[in-house]
VOLOKE-977863 format. One record per residue: x, y, z of N, C-alpha, C, O, CB in turn; residue number from 0; residue in three letters. Coordinates in Angstrom, 3 decimals. Glycine has a CB too. Example, Ala and Ser with C-alpha at 12.3 -4.5 7.8 and 13.67 -1.06 7.14 Angstrom:
<rs>
13.190;-5.690;7.800;12.300;-4.500;7.800;13.200;-3.300;7.800;14.236;-3.319;8.465;11.308;-4.473;9.046;0;ALA
12.850;-2.250;7.080;13.670;-1.060;7.140;12.900;0.030;7.870;13.409;1.138;8.039;14.084;-0.598;5.725;1;SER
</rs>
This chain:
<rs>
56.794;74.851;105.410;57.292;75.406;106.652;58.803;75.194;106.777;59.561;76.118;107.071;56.565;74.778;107.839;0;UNK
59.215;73.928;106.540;60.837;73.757;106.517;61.527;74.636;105.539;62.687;74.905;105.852;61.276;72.270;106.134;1;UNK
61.105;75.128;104.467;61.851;75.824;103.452;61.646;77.193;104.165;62.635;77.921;104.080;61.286;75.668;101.811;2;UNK
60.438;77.783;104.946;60.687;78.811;105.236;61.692;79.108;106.181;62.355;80.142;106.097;59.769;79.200;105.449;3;UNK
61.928;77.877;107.497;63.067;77.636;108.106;64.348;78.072;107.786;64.985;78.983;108.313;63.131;76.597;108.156;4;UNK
64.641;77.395;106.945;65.318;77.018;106.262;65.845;78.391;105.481;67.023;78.268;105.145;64.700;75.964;105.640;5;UNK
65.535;79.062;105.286;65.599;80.313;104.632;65.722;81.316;105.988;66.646;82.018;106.399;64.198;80.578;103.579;6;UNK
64.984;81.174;106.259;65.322;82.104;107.624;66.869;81.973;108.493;67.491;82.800;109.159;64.102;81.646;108.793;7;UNK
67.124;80.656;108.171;68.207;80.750;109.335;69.503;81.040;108.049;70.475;81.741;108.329;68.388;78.955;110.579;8;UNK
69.397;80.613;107.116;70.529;81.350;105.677;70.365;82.866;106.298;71.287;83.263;107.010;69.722;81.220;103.455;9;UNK
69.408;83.604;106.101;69.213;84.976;106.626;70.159;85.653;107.564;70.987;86.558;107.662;68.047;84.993;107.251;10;UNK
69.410;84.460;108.343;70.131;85.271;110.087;71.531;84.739;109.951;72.110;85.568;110.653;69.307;84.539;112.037;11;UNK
72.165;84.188;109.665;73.613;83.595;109.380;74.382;84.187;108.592;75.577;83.987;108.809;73.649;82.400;108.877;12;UNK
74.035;85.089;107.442;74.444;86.253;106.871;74.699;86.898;106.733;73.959;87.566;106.010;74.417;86.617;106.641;13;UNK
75.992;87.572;107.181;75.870;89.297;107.720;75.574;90.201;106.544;75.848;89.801;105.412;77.428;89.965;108.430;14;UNK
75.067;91.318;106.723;74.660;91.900;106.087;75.599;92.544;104.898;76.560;93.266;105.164;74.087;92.513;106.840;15;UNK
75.121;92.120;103.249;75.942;92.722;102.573;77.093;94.281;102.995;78.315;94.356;103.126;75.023;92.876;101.619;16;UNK
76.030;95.295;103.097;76.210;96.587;102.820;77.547;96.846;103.964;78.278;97.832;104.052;74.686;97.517;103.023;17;UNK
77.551;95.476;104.841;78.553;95.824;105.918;79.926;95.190;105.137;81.025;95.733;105.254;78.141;95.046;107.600;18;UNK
79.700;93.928;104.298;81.071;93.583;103.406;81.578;94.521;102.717;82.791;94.734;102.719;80.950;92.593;102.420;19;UNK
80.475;95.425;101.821;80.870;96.238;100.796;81.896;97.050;101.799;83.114;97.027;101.974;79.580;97.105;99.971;20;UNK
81.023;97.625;102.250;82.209;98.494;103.465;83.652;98.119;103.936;84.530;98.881;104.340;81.599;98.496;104.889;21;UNK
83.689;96.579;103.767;84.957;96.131;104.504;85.605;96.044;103.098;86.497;96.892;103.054;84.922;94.605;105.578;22;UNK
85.519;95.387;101.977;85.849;95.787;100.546;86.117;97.194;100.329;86.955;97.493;99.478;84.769;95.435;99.643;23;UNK
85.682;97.852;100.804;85.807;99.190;100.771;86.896;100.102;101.060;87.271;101.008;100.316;85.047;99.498;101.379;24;UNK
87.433;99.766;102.319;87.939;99.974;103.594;89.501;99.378;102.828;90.538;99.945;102.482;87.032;99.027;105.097;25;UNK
89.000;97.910;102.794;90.299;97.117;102.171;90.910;98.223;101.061;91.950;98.836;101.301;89.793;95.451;101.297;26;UNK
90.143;98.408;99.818;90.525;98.641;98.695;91.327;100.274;99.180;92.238;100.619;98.428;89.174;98.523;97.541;27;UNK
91.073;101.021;100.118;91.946;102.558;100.692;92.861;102.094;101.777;93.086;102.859;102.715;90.821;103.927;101.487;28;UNK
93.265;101.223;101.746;94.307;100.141;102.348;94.943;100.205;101.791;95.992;100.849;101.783;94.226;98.929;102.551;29;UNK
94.309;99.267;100.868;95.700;99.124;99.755;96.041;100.149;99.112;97.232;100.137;98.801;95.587;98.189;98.611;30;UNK
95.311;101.282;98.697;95.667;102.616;98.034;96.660;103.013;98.700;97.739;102.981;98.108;94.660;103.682;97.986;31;UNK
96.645;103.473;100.016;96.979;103.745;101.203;98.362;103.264;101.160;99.068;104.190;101.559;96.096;103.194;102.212;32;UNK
99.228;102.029;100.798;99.955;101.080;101.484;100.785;101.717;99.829;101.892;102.257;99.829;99.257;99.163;102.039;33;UNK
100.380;101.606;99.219;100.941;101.920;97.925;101.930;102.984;98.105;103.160;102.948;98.091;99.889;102.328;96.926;34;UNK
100.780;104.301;98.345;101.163;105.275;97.884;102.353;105.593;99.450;103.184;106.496;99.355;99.763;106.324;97.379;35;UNK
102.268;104.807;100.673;103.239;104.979;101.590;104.244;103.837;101.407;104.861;103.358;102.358;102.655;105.054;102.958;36;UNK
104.363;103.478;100.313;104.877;102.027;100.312;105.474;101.255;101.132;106.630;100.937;101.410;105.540;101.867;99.593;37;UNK
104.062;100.940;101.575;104.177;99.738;102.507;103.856;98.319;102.266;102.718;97.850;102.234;103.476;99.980;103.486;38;UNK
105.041;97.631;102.087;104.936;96.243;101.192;104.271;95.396;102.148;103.391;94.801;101.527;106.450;95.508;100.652;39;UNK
104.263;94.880;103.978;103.460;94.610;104.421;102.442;94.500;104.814;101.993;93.577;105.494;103.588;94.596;104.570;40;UNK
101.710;95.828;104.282;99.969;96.323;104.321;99.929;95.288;102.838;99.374;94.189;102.856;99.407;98.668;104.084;41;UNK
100.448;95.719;101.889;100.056;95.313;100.372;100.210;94.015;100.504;99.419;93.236;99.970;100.930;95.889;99.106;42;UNK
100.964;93.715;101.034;101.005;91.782;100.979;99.484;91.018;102.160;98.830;89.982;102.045;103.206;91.075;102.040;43;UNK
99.463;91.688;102.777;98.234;91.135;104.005;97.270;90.881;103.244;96.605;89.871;103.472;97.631;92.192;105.242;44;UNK
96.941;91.739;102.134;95.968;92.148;101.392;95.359;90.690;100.282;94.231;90.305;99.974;96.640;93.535;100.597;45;UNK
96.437;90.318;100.020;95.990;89.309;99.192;96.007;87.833;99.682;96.872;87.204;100.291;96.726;89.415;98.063;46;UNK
94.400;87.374;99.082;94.063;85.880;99.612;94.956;84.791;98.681;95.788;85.003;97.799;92.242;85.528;99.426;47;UNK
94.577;83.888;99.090;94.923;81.936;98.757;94.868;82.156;97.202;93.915;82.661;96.608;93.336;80.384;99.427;48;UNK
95.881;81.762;96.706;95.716;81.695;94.828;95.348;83.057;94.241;94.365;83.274;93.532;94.308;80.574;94.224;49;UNK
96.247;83.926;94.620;95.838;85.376;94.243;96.223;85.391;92.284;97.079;84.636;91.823;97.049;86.742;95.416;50;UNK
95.676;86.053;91.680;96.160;86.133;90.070;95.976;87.563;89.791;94.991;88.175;90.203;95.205;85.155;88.895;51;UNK
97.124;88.231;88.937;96.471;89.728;88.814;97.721;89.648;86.961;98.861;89.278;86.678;97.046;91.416;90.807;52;UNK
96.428;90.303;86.171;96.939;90.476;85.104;97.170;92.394;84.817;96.381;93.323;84.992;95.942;89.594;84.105;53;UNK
98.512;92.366;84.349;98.436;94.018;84.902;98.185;94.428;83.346;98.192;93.680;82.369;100.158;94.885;85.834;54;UNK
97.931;96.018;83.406;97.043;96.444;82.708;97.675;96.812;80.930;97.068;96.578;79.885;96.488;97.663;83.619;55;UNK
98.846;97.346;81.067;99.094;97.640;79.500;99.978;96.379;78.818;99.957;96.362;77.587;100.025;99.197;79.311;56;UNK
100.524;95.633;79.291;101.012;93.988;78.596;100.523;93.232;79.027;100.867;92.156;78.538;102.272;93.388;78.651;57;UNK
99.358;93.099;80.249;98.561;91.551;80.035;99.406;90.658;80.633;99.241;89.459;80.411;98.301;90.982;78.412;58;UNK
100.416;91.091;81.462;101.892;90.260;82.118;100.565;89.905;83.310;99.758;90.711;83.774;103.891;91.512;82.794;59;UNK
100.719;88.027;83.665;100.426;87.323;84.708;101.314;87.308;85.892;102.479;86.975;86.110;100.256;86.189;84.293;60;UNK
100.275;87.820;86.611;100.988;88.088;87.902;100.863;86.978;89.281;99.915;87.111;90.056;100.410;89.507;88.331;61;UNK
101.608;86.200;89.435;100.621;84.759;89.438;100.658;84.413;91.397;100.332;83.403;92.021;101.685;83.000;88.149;62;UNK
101.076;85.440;91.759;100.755;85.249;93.067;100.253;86.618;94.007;99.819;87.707;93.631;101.994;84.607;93.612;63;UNK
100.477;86.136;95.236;100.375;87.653;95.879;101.791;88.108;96.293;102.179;89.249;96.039;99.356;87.713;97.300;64;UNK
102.634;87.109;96.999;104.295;87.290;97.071;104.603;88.025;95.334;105.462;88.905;95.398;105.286;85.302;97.372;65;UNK
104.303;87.900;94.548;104.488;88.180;93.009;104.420;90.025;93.046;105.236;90.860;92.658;102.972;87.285;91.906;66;UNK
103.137;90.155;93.658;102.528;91.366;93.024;103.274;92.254;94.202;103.628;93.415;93.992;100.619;91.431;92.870;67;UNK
103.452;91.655;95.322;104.040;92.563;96.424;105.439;92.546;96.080;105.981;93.542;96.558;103.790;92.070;97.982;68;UNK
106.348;91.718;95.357;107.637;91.862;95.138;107.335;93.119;93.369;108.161;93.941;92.972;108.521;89.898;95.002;69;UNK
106.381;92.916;92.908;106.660;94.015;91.687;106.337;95.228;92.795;107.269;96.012;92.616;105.421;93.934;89.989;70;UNK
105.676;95.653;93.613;105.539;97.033;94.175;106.856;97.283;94.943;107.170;98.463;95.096;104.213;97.188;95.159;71;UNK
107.739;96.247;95.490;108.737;96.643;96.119;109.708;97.035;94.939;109.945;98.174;95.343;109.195;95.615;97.111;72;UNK
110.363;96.943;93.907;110.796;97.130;92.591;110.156;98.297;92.290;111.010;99.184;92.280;110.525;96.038;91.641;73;UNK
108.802;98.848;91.977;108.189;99.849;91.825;108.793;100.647;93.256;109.756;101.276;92.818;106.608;99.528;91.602;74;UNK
108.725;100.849;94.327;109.001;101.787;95.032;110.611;102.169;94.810;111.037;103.322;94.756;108.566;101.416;96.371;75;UNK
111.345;101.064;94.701;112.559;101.375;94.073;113.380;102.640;93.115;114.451;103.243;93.047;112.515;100.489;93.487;76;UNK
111.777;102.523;92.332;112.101;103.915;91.529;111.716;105.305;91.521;110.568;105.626;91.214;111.849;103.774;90.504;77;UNK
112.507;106.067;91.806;112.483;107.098;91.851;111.363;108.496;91.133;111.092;109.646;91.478;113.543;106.967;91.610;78;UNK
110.951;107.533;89.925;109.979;108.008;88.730;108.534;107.737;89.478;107.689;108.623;89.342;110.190;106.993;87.094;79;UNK
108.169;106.498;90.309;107.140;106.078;90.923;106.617;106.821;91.931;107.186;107.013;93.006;107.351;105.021;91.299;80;UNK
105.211;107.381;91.524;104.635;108.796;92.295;103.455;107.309;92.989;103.728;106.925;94.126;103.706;110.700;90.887;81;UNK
102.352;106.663;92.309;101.416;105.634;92.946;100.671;104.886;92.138;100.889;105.014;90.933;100.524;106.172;93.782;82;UNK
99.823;104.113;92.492;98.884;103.487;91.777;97.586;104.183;92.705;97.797;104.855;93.715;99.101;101.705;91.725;83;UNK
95.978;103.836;92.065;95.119;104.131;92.979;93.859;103.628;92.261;93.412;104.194;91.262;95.168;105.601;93.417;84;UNK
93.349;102.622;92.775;91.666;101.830;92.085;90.909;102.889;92.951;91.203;103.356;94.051;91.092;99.655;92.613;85;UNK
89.895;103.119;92.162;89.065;103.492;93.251;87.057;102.769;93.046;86.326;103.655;92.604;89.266;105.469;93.195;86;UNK
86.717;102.142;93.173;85.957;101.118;93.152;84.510;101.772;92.757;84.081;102.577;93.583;86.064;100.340;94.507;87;UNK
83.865;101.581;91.833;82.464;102.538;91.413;81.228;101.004;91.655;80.075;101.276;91.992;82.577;103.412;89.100;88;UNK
81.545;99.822;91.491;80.079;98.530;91.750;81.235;97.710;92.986;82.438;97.971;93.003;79.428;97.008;89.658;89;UNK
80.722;96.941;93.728;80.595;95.896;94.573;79.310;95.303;94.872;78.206;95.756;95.173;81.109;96.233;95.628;90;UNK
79.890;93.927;94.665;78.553;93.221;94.335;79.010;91.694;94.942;79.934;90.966;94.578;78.090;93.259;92.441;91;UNK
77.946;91.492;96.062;78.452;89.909;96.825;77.863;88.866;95.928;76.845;89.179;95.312;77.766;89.572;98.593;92;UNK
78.288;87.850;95.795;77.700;86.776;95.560;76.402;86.681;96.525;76.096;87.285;97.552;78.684;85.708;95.684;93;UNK
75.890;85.862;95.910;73.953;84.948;97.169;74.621;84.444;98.123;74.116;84.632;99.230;72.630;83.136;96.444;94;UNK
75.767;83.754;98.096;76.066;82.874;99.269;77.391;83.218;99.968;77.924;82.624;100.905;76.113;81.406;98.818;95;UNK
77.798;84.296;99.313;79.156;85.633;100.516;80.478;84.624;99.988;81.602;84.731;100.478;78.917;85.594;103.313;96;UNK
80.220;83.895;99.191;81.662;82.616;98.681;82.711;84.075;97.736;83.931;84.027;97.577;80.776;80.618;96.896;97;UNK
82.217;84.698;97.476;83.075;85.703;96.886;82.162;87.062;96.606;80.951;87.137;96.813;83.753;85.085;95.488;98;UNK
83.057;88.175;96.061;82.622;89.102;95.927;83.650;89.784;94.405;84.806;89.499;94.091;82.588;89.727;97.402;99;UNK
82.710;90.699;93.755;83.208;91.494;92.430;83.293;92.694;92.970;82.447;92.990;93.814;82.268;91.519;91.078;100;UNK
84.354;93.685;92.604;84.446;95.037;92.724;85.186;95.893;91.249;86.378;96.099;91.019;85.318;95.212;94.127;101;UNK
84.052;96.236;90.481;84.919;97.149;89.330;84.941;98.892;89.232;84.083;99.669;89.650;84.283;96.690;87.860;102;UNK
86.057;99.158;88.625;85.759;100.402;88.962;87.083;100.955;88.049;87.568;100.358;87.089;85.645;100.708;90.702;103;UNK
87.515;102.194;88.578;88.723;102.857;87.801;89.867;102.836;88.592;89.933;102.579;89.794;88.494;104.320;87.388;104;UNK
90.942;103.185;87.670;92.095;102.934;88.323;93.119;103.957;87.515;93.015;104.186;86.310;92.468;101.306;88.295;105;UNK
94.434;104.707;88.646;95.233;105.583;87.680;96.723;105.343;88.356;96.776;105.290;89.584;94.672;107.364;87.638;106;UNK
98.059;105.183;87.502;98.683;105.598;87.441;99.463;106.613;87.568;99.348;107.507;86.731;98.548;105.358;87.157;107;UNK
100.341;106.733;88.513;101.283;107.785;88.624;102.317;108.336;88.570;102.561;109.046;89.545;101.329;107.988;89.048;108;UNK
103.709;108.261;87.108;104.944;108.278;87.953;105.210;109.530;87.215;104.236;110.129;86.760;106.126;106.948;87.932;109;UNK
106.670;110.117;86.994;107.596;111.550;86.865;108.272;110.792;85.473;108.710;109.680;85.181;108.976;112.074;88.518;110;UNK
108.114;111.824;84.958;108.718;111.905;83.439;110.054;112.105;83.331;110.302;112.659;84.403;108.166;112.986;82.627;111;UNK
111.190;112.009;82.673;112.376;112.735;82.819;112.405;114.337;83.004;113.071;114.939;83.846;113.092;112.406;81.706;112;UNK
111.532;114.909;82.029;111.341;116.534;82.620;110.413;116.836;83.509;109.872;117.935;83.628;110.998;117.514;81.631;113;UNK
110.203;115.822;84.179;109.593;116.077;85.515;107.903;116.588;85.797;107.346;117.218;86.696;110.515;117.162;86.052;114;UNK
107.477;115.973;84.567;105.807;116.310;84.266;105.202;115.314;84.722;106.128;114.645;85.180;105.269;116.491;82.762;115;UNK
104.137;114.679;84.935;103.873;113.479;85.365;103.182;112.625;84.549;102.632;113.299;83.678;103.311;113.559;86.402;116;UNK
102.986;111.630;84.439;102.735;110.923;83.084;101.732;109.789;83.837;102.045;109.152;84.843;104.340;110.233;82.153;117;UNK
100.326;109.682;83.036;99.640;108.804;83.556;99.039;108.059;82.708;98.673;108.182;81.539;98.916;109.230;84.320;118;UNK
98.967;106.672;84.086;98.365;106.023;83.153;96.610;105.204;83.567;96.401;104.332;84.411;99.575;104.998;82.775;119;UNK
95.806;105.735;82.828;94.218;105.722;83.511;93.571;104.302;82.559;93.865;103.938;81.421;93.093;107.620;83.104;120;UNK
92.624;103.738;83.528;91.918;102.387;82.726;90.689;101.786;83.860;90.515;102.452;84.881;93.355;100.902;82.379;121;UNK
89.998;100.738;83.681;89.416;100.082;84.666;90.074;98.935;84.874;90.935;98.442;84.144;88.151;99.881;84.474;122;UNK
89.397;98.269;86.499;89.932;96.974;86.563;88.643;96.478;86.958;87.619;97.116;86.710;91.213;96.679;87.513;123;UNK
88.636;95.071;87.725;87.706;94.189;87.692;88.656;93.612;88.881;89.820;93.261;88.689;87.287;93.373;86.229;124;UNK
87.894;93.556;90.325;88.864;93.113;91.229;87.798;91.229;92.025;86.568;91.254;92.072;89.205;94.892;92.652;125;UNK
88.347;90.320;92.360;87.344;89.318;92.883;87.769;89.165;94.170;88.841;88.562;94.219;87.249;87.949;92.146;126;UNK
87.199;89.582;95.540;87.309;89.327;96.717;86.805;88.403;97.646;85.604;88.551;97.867;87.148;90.087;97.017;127;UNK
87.323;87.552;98.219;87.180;85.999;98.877;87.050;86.701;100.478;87.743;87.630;100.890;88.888;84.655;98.563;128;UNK
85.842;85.901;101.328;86.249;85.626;102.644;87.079;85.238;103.434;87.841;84.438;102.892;85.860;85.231;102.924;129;UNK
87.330;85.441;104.593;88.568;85.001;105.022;88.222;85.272;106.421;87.428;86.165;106.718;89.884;85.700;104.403;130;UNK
89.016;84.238;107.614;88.924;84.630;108.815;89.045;85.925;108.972;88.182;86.526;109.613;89.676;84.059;109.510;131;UNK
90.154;86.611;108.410;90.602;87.965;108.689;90.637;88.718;107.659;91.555;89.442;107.271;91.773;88.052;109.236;132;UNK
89.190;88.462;107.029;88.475;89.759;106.131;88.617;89.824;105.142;89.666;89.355;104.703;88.706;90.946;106.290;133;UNK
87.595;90.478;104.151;87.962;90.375;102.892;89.188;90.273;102.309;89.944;91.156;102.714;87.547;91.145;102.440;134;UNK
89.864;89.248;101.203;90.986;89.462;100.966;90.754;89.457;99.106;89.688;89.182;98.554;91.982;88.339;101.812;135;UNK
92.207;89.878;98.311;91.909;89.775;96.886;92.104;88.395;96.404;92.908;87.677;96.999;92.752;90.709;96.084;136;UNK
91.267;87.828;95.102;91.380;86.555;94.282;92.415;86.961;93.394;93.508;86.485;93.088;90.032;86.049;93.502;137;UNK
91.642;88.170;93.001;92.423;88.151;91.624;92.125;90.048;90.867;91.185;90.793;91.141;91.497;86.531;90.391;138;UNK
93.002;90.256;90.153;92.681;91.489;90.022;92.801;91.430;88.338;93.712;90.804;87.796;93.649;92.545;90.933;139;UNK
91.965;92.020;87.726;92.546;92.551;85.885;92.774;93.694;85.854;92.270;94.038;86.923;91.536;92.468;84.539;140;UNK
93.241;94.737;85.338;93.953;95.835;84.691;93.621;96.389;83.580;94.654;96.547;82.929;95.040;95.573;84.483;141;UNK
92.692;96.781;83.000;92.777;97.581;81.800;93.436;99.060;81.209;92.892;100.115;81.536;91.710;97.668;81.674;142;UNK
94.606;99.059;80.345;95.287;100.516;80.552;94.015;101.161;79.221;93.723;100.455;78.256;97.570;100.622;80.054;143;UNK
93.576;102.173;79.375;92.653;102.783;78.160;93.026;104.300;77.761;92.256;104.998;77.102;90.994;102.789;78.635;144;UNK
94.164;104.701;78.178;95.371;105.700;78.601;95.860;105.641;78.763;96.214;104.937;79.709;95.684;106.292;79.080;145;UNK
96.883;106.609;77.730;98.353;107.600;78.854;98.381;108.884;78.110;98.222;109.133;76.915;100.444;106.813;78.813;146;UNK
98.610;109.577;79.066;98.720;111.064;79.132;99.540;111.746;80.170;99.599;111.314;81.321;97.466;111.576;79.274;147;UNK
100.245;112.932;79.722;101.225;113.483;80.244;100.764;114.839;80.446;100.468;115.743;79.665;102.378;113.318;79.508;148;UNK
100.788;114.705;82.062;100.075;115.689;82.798;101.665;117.002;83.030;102.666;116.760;83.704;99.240;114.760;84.548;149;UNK
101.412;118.207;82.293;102.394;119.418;82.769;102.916;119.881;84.461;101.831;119.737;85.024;101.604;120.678;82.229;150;UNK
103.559;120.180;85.195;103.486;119.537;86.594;103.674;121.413;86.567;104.567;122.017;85.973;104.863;118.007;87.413;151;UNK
102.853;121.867;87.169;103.496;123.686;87.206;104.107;123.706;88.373;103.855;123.113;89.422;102.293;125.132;87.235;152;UNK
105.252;124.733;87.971;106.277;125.342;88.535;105.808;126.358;89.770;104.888;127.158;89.603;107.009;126.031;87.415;153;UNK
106.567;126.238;91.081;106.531;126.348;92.061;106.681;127.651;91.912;107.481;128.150;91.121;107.184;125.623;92.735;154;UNK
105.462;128.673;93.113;105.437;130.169;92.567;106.810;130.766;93.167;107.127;131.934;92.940;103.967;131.124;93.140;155;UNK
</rs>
């Protein structure tokens, strides 16, 4: 009887996955979102306590979240920089909501010198932590498994 207790009140104390995924969700077109308007204060909110992100075609450690929000401010800098964009295909909570996995695809966007656009496509593997104020990122990996140079057609 105590274990069923006991289990029951883990239950009711739980909020319901499918409502995290959603907030993971939500988060992850945030941050798309914040990117592609570059907004370095959306992108910085974003990341939790001991954030790590290894980016995708050199494997360069990215060893904070101040880190990763000062490379996007540098990235908006340039003129060549069209966006980044994950877009998340599994989320999956841990049993006990202590963290969460989100993998999925991710693409690259910037302008070529002749003005074609050049991308760069791969998966990542993202780990999302609780937080008073909502899902936030652990840590992100990068896989580049592409580049390709998209023709940009000429305006009729």
């Amino acid at each position: 009887m105590r274990s069923l207790l006991t289990a029951l009140t883990l239950l009711a104390a739980t909020p319901a996955t499918a409502d995290d995924v959603a907030e993971i969700r939500t988060a992850r077109a945030s941050y798309n979102a914040a990117i592609l308007n570059r907004d370095a204060a959306t992108i910085s909110a974003l990341f939790g306590p001991g954030y790590k992100g290894l980016a995708g075609s050199g494997g360069e450690l990215i060893d904070s979240g101040p880190a990763m929000t000062a490379y996007f401010v540098r990235a908006f800098k340039n003129p060549a920089f069209i966006t980044f964009e994950r877009t998340p295909e599994v989320i999956t909570i841990a049993e006990r909501r202590e963290r969460a996995m989100a993998r999925g695809t991710w693409l690259g966007r910037s302008l070529t010198p002749d003005g074609d656009e050049d991308q760069l496509v791969g998966e990542y593997l993202a780990v999302w932590v609780p937080t008073p104020t909502g899902w936030k990122l652990r840590s992100e990996s990068f896989v580049t498994l592409a580049r390709r140079e998209v023709p940009v057609s000429p305006n009729p």
